[in-house]
N, CA and C of each residue as an Amber inpcrd file, in Angstrom:
protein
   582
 -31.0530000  10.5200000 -36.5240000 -30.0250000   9.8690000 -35.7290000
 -30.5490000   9.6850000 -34.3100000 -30.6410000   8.2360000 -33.7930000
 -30.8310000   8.1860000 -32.4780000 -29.7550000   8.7600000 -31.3550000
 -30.6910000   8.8850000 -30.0700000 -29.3560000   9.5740000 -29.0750000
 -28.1640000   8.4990000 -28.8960000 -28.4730000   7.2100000 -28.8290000
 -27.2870000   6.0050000 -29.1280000 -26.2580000   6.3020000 -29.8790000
 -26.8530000   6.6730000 -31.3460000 -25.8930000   6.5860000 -32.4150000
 -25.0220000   7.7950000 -32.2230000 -25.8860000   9.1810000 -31.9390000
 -25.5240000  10.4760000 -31.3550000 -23.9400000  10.0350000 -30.1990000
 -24.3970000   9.2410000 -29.2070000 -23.6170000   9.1870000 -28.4030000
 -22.5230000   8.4480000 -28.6440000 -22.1700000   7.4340000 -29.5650000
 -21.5660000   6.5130000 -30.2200000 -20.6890000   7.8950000 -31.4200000
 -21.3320000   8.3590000 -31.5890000 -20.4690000   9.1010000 -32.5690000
 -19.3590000  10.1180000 -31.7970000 -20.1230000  10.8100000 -30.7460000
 -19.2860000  11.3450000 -30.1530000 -18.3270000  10.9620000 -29.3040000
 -18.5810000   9.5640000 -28.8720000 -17.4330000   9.1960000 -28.4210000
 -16.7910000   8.7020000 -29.0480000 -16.3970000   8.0830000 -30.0160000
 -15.4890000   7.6960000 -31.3860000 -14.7010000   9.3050000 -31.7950000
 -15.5150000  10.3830000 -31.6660000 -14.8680000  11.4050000 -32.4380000
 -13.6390000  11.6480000 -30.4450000 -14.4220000  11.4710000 -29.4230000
 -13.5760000  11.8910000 -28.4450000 -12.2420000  10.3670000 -28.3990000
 -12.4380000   9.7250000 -28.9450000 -11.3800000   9.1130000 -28.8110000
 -10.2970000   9.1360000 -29.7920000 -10.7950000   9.3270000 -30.8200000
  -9.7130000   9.6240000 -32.4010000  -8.8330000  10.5240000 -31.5620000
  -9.6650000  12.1060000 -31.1760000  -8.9540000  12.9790000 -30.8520000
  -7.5690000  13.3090000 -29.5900000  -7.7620000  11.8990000 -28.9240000
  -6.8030000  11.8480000 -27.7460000  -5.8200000  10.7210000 -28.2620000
  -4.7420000  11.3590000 -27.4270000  -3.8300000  10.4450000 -27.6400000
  -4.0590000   9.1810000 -26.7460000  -2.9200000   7.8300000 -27.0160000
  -3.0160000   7.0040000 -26.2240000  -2.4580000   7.1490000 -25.0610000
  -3.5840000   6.4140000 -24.0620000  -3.0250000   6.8640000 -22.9110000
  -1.7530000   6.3830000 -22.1100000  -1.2480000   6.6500000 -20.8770000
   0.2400000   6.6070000 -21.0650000   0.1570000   5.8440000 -19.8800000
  -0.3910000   5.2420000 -19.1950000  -0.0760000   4.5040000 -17.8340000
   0.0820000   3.3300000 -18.4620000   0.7200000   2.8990000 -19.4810000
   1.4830000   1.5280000 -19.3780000   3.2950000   1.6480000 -18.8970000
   3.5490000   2.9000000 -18.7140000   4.5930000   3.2440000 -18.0260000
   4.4900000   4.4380000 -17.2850000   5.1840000   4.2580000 -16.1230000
   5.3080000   5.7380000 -15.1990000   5.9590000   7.0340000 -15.7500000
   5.8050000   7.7710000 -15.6530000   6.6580000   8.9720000 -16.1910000
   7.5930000   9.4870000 -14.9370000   8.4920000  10.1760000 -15.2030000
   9.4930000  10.5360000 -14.0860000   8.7780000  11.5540000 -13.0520000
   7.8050000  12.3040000 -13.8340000   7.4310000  13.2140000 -12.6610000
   6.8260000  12.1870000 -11.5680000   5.8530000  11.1100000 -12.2630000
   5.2880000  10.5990000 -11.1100000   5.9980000   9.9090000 -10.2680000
   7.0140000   8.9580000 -11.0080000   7.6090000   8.1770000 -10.1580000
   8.4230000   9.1790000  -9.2200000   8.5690000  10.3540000  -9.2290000
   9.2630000  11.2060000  -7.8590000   7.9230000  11.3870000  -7.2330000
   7.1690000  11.5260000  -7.5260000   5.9390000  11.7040000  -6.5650000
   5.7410000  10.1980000  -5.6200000   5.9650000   9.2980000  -6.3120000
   5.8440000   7.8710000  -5.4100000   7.5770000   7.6160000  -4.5270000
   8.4670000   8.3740000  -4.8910000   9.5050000   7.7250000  -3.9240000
   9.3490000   7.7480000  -2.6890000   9.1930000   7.2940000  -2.0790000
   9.3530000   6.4510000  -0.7440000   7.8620000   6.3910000   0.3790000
   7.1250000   5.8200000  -0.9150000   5.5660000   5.9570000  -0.4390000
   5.1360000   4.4310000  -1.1830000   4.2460000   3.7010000  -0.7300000
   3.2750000   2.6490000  -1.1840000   3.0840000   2.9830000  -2.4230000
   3.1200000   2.1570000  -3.5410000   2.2680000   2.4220000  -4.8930000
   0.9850000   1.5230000  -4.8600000   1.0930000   0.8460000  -4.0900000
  -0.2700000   0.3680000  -4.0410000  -1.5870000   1.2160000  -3.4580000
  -0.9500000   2.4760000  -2.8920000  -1.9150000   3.8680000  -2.5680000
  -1.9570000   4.8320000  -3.5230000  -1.6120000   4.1170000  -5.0670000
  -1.6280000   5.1020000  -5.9220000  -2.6050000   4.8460000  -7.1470000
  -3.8860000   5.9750000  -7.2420000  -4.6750000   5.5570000  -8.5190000
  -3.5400000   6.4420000  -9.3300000  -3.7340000   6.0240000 -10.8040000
  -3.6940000   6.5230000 -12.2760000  -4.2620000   6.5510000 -13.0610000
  -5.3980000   7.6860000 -13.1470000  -6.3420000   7.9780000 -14.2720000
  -5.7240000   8.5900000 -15.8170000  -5.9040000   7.9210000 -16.8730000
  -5.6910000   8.5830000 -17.3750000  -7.0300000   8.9410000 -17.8960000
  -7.3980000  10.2920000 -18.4450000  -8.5980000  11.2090000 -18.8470000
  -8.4590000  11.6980000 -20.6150000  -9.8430000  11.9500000 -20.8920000
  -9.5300000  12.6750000 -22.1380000  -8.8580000  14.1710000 -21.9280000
  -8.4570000  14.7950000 -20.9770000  -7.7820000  16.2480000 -20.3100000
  -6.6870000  15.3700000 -20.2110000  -6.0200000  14.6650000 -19.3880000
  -4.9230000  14.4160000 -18.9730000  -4.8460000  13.6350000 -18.0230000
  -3.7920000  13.0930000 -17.3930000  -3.2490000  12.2930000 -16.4680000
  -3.2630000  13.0000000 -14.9580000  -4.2680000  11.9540000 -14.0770000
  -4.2370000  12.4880000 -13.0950000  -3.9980000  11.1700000 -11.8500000
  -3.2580000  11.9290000 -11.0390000  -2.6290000  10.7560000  -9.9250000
  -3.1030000  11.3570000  -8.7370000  -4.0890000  10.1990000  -8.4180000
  -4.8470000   9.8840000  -6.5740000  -3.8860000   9.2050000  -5.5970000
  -3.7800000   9.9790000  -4.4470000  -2.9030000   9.2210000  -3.5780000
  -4.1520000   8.8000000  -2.6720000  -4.3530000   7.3820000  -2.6100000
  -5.3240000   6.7370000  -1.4080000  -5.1480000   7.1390000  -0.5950000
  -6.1870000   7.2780000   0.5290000  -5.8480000   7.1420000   1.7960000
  -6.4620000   6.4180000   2.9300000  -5.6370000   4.9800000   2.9380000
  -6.2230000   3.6050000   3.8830000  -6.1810000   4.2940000   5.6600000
  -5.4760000   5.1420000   5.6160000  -5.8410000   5.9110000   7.0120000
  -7.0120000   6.2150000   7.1820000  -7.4570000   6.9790000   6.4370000
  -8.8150000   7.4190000   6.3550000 -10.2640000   6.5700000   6.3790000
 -10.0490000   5.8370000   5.5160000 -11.0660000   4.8890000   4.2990000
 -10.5670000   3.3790000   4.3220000 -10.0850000   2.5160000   5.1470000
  -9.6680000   1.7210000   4.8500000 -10.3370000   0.0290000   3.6900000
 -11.5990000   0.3910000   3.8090000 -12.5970000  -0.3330000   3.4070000
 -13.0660000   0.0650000   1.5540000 -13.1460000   1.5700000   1.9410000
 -13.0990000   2.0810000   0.4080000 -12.1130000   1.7500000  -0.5240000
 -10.8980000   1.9900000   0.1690000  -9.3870000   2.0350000  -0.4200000
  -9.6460000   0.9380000  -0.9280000  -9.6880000  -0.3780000  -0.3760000
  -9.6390000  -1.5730000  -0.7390000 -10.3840000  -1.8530000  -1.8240000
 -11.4670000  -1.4120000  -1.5760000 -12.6840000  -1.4290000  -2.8410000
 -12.2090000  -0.7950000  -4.2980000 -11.7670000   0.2540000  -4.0320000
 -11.0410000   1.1420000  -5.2470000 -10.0440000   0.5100000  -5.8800000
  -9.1530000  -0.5840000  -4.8380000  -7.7880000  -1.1390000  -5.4930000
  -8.5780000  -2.0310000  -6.2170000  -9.8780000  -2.7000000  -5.8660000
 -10.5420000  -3.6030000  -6.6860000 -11.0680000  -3.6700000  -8.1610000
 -11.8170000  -2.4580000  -7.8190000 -11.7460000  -1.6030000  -9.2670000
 -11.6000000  -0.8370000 -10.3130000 -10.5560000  -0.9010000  -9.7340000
  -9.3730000  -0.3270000 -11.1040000  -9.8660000  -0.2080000 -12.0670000
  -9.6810000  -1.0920000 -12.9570000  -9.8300000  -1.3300000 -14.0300000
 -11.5140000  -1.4260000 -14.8580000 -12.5150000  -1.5100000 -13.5840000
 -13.7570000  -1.2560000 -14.1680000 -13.9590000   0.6120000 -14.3820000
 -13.1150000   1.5080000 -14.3780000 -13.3880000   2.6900000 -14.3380000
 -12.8330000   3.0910000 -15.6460000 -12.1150000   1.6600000 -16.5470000
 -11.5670000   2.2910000 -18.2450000 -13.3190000   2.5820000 -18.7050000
 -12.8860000   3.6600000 -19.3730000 -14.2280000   4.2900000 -20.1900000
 -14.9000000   4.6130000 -19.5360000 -15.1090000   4.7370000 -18.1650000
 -16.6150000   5.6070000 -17.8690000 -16.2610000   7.1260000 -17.6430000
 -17.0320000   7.4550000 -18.1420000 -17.6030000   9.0940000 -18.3370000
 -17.4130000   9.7660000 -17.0220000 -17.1700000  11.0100000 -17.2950000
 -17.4150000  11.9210000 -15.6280000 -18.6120000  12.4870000 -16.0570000
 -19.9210000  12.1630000 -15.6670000 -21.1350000  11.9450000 -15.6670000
 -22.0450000  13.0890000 -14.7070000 -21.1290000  13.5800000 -14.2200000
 -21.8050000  15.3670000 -13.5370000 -20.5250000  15.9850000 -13.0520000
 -20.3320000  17.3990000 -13.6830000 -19.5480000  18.4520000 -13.4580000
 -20.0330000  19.4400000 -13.4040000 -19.6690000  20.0430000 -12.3470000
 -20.1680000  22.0340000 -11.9090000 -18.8140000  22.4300000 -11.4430000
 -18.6010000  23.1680000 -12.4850000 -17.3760000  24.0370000 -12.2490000
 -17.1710000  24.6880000 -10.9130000 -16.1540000  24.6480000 -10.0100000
 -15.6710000  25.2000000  -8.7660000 -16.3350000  24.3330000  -7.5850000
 -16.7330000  22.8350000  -8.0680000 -17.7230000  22.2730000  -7.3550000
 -17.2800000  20.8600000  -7.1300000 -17.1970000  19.8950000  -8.1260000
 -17.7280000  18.4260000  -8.2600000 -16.9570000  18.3360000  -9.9470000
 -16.2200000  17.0090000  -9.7600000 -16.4740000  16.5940000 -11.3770000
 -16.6040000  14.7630000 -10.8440000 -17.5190000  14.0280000 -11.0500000
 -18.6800000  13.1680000 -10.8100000 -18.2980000  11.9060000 -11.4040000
 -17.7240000  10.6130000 -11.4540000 -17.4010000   9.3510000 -12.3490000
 -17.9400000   8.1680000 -11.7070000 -17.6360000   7.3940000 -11.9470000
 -17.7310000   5.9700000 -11.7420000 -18.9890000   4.9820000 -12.0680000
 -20.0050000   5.5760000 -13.0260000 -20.9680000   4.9510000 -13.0790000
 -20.8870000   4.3360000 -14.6990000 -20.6990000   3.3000000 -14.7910000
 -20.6520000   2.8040000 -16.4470000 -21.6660000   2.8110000 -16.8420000
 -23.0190000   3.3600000 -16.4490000 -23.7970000   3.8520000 -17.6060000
 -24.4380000   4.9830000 -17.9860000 -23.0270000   5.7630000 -17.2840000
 -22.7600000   7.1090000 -17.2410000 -24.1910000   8.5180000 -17.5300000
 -25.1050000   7.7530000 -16.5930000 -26.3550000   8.7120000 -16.0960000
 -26.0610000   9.2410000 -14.4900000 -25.4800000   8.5470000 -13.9160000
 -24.9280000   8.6980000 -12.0300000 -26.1040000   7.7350000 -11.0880000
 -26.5140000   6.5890000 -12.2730000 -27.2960000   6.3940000 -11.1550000
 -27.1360000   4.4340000 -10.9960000 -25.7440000   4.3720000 -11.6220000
 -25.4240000   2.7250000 -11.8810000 -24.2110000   2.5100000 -10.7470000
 -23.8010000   1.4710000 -10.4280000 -22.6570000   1.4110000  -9.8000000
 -21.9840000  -0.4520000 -10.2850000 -21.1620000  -0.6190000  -9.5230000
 -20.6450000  -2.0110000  -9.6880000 -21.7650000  -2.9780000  -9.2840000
 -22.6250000  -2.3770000  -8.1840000 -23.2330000  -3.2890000  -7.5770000
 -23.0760000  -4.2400000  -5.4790000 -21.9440000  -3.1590000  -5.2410000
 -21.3590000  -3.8050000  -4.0590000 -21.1140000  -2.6050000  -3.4100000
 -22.3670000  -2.4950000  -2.4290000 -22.2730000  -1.2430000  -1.5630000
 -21.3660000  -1.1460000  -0.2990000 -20.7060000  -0.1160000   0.0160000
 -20.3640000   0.1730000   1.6020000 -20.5880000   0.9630000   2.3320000
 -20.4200000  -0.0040000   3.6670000 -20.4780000   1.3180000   4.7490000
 -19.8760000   2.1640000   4.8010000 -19.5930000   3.7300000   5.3530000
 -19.4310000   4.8520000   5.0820000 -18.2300000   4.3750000   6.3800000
 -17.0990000   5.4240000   5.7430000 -16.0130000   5.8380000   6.6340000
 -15.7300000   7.1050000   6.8540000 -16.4320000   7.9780000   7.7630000
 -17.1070000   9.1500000   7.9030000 -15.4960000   9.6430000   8.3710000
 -15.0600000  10.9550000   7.9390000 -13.6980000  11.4100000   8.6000000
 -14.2160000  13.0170000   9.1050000 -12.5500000  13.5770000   9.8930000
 -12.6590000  14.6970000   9.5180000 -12.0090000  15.9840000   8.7300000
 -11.8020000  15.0910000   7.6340000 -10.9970000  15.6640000   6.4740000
 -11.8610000  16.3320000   5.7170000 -11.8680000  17.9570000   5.8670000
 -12.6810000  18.8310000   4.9790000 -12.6040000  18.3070000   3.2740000
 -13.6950000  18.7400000   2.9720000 -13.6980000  18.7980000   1.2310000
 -13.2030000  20.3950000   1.0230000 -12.0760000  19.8490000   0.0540000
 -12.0090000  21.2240000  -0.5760000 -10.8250000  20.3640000  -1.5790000
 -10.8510000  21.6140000  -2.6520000 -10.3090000  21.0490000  -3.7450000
  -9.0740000  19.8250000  -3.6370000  -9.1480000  18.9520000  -4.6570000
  -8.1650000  18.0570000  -4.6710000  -8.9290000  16.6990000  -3.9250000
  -9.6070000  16.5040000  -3.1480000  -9.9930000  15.3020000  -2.4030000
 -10.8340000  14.8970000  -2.9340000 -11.0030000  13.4500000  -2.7240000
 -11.4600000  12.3870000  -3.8280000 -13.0490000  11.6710000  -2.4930000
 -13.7400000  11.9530000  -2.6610000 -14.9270000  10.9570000  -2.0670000
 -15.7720000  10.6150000  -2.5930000 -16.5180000   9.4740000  -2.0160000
 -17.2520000   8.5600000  -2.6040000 -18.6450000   9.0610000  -2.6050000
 -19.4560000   8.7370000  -3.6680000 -20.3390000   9.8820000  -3.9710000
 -21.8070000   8.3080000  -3.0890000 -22.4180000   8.9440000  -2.9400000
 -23.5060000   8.0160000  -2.0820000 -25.1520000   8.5050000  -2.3240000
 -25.8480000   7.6310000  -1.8870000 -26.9020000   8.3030000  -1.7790000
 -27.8150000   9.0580000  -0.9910000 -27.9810000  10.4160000  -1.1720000
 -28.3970000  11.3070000  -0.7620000 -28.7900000  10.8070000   1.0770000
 -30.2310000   9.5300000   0.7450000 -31.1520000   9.5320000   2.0650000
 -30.1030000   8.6150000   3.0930000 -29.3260000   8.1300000   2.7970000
 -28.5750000   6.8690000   3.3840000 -27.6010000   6.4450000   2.8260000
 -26.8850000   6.6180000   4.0830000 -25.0450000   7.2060000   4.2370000
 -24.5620000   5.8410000   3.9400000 -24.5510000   4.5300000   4.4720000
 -24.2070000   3.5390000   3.7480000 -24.6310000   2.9660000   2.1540000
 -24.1560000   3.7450000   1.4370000 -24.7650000   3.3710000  -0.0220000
 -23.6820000   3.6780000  -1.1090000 -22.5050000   3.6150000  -0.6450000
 -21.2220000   4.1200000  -1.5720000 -20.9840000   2.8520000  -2.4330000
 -20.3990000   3.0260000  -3.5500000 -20.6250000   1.8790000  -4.3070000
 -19.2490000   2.4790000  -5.0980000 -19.3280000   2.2550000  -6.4710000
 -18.1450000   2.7180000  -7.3080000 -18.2390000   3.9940000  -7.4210000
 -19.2280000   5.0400000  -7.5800000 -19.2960000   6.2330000  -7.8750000
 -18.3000000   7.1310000  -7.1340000 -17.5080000   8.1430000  -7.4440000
 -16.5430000   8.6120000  -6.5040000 -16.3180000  10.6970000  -7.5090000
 -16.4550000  11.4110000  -6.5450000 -16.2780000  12.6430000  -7.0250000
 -15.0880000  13.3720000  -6.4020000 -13.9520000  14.1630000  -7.1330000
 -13.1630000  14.8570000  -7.4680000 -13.3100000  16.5490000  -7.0810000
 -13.6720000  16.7920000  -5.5680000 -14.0660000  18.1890000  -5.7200000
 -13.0100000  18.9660000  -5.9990000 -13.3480000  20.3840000  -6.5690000
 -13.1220000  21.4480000  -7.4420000 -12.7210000  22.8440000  -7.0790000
 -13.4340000  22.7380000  -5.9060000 -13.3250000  23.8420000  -4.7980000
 -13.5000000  23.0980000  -3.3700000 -13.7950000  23.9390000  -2.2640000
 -14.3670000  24.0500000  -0.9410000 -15.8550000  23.4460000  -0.7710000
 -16.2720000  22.6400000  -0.3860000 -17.5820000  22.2850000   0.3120000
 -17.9900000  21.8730000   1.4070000 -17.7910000  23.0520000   2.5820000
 -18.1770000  22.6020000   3.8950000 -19.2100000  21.6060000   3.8510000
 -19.9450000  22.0140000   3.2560000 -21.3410000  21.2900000   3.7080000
 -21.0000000  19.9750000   3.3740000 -20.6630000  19.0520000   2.7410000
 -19.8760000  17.9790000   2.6310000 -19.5410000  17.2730000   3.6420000
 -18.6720000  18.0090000   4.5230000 -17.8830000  17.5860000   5.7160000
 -18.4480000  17.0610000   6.7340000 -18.0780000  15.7000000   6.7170000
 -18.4420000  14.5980000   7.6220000 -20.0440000  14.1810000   7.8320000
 -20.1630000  14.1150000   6.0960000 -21.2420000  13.1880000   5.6630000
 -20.6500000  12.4750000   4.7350000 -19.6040000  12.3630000   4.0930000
 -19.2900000  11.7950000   2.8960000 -17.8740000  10.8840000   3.1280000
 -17.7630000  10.0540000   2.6660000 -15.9440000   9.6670000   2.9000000
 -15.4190000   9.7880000   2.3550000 -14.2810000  10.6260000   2.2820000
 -12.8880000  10.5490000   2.1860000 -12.1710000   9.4810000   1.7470000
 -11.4660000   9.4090000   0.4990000 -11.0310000   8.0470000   0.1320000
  -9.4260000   8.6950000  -0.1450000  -9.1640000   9.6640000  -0.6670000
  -8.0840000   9.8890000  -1.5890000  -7.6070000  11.8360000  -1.7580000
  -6.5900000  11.5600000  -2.4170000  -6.6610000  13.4290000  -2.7270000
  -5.8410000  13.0390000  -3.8880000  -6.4620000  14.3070000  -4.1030000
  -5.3090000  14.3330000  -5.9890000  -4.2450000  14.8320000  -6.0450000
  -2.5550000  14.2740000  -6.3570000  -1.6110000  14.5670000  -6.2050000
  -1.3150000  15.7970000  -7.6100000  -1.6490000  14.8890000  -8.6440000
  -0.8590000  15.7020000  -9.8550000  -2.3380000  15.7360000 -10.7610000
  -2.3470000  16.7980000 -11.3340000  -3.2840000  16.9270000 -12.8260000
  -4.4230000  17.3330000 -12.3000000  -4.8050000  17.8540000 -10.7000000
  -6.1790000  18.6300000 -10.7520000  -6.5020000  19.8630000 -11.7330000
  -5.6730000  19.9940000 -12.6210000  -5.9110000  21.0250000 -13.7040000
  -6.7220000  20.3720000 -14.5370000  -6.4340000  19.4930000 -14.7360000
  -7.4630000  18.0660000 -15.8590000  -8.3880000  18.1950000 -15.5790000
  -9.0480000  17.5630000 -14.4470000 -10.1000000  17.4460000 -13.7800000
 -10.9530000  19.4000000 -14.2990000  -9.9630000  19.9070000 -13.5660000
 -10.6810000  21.4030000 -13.9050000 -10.9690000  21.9320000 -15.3880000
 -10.9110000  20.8840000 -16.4130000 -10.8090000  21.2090000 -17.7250000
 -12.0810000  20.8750000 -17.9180000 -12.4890000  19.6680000 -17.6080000
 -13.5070000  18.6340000 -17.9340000 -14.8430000  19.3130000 -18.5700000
 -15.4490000  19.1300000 -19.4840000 -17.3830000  19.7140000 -20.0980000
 -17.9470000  19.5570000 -18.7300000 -18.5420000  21.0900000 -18.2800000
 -19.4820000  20.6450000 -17.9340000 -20.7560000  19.8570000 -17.9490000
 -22.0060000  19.5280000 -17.1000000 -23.0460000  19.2210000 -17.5450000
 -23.6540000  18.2130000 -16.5560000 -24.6410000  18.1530000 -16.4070000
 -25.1620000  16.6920000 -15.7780000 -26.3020000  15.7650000 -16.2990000
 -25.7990000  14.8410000 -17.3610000 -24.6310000  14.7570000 -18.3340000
 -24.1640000  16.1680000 -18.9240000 -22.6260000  16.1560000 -19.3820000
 -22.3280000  17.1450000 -19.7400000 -22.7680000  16.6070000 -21.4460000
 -22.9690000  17.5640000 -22.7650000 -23.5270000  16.5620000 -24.1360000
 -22.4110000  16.3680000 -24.4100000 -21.1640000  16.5020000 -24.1980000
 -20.1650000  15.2930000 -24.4440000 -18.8890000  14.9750000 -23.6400000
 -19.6170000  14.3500000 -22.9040000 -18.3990000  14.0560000 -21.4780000
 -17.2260000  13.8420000 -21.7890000 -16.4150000  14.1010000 -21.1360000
 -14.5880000  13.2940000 -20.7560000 -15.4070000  12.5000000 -20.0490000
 -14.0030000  11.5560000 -20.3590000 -13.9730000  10.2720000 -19.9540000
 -12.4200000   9.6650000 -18.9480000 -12.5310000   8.6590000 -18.0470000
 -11.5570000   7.7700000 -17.4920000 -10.9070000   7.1580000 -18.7420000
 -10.1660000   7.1420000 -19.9800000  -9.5850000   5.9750000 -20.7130000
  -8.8930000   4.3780000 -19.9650000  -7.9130000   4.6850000 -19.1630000
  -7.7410000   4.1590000 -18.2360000  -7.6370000   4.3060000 -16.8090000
  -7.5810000   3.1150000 -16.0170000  -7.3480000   3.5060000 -14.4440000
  -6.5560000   2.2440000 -13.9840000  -5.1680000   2.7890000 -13.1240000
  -4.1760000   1.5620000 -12.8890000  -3.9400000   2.1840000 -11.9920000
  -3.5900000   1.0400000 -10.6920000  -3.2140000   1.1310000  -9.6700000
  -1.6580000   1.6540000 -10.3610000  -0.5640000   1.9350000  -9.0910000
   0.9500000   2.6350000  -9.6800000   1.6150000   0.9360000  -9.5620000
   1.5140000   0.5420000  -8.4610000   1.5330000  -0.8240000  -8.3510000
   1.8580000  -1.2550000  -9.1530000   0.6870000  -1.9720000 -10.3070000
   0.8800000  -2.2880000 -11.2380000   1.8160000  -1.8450000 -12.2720000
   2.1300000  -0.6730000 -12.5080000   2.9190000   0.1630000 -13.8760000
   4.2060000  -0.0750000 -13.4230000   4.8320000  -0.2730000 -12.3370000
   5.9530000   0.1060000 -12.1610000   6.8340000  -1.2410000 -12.4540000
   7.6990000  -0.8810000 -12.8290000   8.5070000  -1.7270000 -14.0810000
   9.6770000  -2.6710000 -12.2290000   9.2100000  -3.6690000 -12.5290000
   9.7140000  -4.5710000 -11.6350000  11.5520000  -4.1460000 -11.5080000
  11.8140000  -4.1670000 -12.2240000  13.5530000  -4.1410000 -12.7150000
  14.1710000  -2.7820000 -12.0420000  13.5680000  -1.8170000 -12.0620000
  13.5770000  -0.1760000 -11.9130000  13.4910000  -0.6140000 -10.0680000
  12.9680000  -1.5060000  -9.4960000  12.3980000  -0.5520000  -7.9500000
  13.9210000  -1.0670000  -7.2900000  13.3670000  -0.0290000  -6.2170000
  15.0590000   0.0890000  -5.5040000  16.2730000   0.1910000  -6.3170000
C-alpha cells in the first residue's frame, strides 16, 4: 500500500466516523455567544473533535481578519498539520505538510496581545515576519516567546477543548481535520435576526 492510498484510507475511515458537521445552522449556545456582537467577526470550525468558534479580532489584525473572512471556505478539509500538546495545534495548509499556503502573503500586524491559550495567530515564516499566508495556529498553552513576533488575528470563544483533543504529531499519522469553516455571518438564518 502506498503512503497515498495509506492516507486516503485513513481519511475515509476519519470521515465515516464523524458526524455531519453542524454549521449549516447556529446552535443556541452560539448564537448567545454572538448577541450583540458582529457575526461577521465570527469563524466556525467545525473539526473531527468538535465545533469550535473564533471571535476575530479587526482591532488587532485588521488586514488578516479580512484575509480570513476570505478564506473561509478554503480551510474545508485541511488537516491540523502540527500539534504539541500544551503548545500549538497548526492548520491551514491544504497539503497538509505546513509548508503550502493559498498563495497571497501579508504583512505582519505585530500586537501586544500575549499568546497564551485560546488565541488564534498566523503562523509565518520563521526568517521573515511578512510571510503570513493562510496558515494560522491555535495555541494550547502560554508562549511568551511568541509575543510580538507573530499576529494576533482571533481568540477562541467556545470548544478549545477540541482543539486540545486533536493527534498529536508533525504530521500527526492521522490528523483531525477542519470539515468545515463558515463565517457566523453566513449561518445565521436571515428571518431569526433582531
Amino acid at each position: 500500500v502506498s503512503a497515498e492510498e495509506a492516507e486516503a484510507e485513513a481519511e475515509s475511515e476519519t470521515v465515516a466516523t464523524k458526524p455531519e458537521p453542524a454549521t449549516e445552522a447556529l446552535s443556541d449556545l452560539i448564537k448567545a455567544a454572538l448577541k450583540g456582537r458582529d457575526p461577521d467577526n465570527f469563524l466556525i470550525l467545525d473539526t473531527t473533535k468538535g465545533q469550535v468558534v473564533i471571535e476575530m479580532r479587526p482591532d488587532l489584525a485588521p488586514r488578516h481578519v479580512a484575509r480570513i473572512r476570505e478564506l473561509a471556505r478554503f480551510y474545508d478539509r485541511v488537516s491540523f498539520h502540527h500539534v504539541r500538546e500544551g503548545f500549538v495545534a497548526e492548520t491551514g495548509d491544504p497539503t497538509g505538510k505546513g509548508t503550502g499556503g493559498s498563495g497571497q502573503t501579508l504583512k505582519a500586524e505585530i500586537s501586544k496581545q500575549p499568546f497564551e491559550a485560546g488565541v488564534v495567530g498566523m503562523k509565518r515564516d520563521r526568517k521573515s515576519i511578512d510571510t503570513g499566508d493562510s496558515q494560522f495556529f491555535i495555541m494550547l498553552g502560554r508562549a511568551a516567546h511568541l509575543d510580538g513576533k507573530y499576529t494576533v488575528w482571533g481568540q477562541v470563544k467556545l470548544g478549545l477543548e477540541h482543539i486540545k483533543k486533536l493527534v498529536p504529531g508533525a504530521p500527526p499519522p492521522r490528523p483531525d481535520r477542519i470539515l468545515t469553516a463558515r463565517l457566523a455571518a453566513d449561518l445565521i438564518d436571515k428571518t431569526e435576526e433582531n
